[in-house]
N, C-alpha and C positions, 0 to 999 in steps of 0.2 A: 435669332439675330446672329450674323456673322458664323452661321455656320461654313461659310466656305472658309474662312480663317482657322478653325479648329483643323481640318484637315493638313495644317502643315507644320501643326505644333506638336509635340511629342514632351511629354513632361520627363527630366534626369531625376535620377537618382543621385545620392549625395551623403558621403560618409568623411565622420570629420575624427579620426584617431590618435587621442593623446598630445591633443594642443596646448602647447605651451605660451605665454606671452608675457616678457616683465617690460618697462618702462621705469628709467631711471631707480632699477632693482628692487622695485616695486613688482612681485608677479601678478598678473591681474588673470590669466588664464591660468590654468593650475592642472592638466593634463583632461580636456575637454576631450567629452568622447559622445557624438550621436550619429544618425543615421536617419534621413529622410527616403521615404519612399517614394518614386517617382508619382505624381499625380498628386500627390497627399497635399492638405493643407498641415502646415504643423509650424505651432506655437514656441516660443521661446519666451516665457515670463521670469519675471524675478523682482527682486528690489533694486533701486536707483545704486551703482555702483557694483552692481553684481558679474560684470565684465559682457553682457548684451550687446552694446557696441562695438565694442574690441570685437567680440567673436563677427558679428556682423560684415567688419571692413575686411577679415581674414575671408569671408565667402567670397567676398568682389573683389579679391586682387588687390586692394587700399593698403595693407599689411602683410607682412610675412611672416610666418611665425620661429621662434627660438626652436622649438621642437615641435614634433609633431607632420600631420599628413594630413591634406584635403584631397579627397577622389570622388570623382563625379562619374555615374554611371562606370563603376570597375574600377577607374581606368585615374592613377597617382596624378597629378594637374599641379604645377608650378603656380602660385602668385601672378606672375606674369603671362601665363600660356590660358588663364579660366577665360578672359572677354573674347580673346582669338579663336577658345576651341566652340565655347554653348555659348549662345544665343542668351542673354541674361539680362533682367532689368530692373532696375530700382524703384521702387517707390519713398520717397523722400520725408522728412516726419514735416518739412514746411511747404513741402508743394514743388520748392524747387521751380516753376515758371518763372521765364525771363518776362521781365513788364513793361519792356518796351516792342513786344511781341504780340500778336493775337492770339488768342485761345488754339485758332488753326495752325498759327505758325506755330506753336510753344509744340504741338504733337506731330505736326511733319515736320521738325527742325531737322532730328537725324538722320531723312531718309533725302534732304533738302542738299546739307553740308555736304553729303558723301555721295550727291548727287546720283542716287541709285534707281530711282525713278524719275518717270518724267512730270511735270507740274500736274497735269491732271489726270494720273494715278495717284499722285498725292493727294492730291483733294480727294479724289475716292476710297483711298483707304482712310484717312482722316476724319471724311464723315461716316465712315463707318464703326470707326473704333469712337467717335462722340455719339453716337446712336448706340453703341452697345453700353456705355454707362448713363446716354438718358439724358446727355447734352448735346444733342442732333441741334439747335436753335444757335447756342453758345460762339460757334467757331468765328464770329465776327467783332465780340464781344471782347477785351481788355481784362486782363488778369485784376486788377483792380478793381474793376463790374460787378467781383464775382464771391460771393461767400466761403467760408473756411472748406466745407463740405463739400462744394462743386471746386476749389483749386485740387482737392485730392483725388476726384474723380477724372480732375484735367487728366491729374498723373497717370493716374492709372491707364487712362487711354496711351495717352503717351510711351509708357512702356509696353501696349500692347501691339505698336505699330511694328516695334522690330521682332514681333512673334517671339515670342521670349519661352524657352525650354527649363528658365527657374525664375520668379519674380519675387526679390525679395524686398518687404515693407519694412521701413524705420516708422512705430509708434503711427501707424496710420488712423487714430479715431484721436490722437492727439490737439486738446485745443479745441476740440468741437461739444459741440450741445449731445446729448442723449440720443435725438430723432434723428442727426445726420450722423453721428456714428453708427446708427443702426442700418442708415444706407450705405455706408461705405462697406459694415459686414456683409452685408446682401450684394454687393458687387462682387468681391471677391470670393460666398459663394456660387454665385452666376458664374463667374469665369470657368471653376471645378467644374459645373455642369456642362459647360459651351464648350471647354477646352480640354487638353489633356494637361494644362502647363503645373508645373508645381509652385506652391506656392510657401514663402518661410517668413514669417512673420514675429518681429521682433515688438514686443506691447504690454502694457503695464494692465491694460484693460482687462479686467475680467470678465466680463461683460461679452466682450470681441472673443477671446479668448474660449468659453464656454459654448460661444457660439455658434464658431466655424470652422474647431481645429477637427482635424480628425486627431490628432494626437501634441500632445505638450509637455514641454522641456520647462519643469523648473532650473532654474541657474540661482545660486547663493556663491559670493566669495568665489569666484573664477572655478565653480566646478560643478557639473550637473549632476543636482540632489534626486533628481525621480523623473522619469518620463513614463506616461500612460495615458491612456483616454483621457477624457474631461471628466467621464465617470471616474474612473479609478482615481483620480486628480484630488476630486472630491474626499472620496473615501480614504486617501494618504494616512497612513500613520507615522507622518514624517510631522514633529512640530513644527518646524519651520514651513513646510509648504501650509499648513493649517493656522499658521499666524497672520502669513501673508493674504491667505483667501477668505481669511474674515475678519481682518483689518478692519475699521470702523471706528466712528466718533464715539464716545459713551456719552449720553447728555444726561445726568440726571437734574428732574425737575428741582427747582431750591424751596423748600417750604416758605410760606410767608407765617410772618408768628405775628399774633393776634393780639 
């Protein structure tokens, strides 16, 4: 599917060099330093307040940082210059669809507004990009109609209308059951295999994470503790990364006395 579409994607490259960020002298970034390879899927986990976010809104322009440098393919990128120069697309941790819209309209909204094609080109690229996450039926259907699992596959469609050269996810299997987060992983590695686009994935899930990173960025306290395979992930001699990934309830059973 959509093989004609991968042909005019091209996945960037993406280096992020000793980012800084405080908030009311609070630092929450603390001299962030990675590197995604073009094409790659690669992970960003942590604990809740580990600064995932913040780094996040510094990739899409949302933020500027105190210190530091974001370069995309080489080449130093202002805050203000990354939407103008690549092609970039969000995937949202709620879905983000407008609900007084249809499923069709929510994923040709951009190409609608900026009048870039004509009506039906849009419908053909729309029912393309809903056939390639496997809601080809949906496009007439109301965002309300629709399960936690299919509004993140709306998204995903949606960002893939503007052929996007990086897509990055806020907590995409967030709020979902087991079985539909397992289809959201299998989307986004489909996309790898259909496309060249890169993908940067911000998520608590270990599960996602293990999945379909080729490579993962722990983050603790605004500063990146370890990046390596999922294997190497695994294997950390880092305690924190090893607390975090085997996290768990302890239940012990209560005797009953006789």
């Amino acid at each position: 599917m959509m093989n004609d579409l991968a042909n005019n994607r091209s996945g960037v490259g993406l280096q992020v060099r000793g980012l800084h960020k405080s908030f009311d002298g609070q630092e929450v970034l603390k001299g962030v330093d990675l590197e995604v390879m073009p094409g790659e899927i690669f992970v960003i986990m942590g604990p809740s307040g580990s600064g995932k976010s913040v780094l996040l809104k510094h990739l899409i322009g949302l933020e500027a940082p105190d210190a530091g440098e974001i370069l995309i393919n080489g080449e130093l990128i202002q805050p203000d210059e990354i939407a103008g120069k690549y092609r970039m697309a969000m995937v949202f941790q709620s879905g983000a669809l407008l609900n007084s819209l249809t499923v069709g309209e929510n994923v040709g909204l951009y190409l609608a507004e900026h009048r870039l094609k004509s009506s039906e080109e849009i419908e053909e690229i729309v029912m393309k990009n809903l056939e390639a996450v496997g809601l080809k039926d949906a496009a007439n259907k109301m965002p309300s109609e629709l399960s936690g699992g299919m509004k993140k596959r709306v998204a995903i469609a949606r960002a893939l209308v503007v052929e996007p050269q990086l897509i990055l996810y806020d907590e995409p299997t967030s709020e979902l059951d087991p079985l539909s987060a397992i289809v959201i992983g299998e989307e986004i590695l489909e996309l790898k295999h259909r496309t060249r686009v890169t993908s940067l994935i911000v998520s608590h899930d270990r599960d996602l994470a293990f999945g379909v990173a080729d490579r993962i960025a722990f983050i603790n306290e605004g500063r990146i503790v370890t990046v390596g395979t999922p294997d190497e992930l695994k294997h950390s001699g880092d305690p924190l990364v090893q607390k975090f990934l085997h996290a768990d309830f302890k239940h012990e059973p209560q005797t009953q006395s006789l």
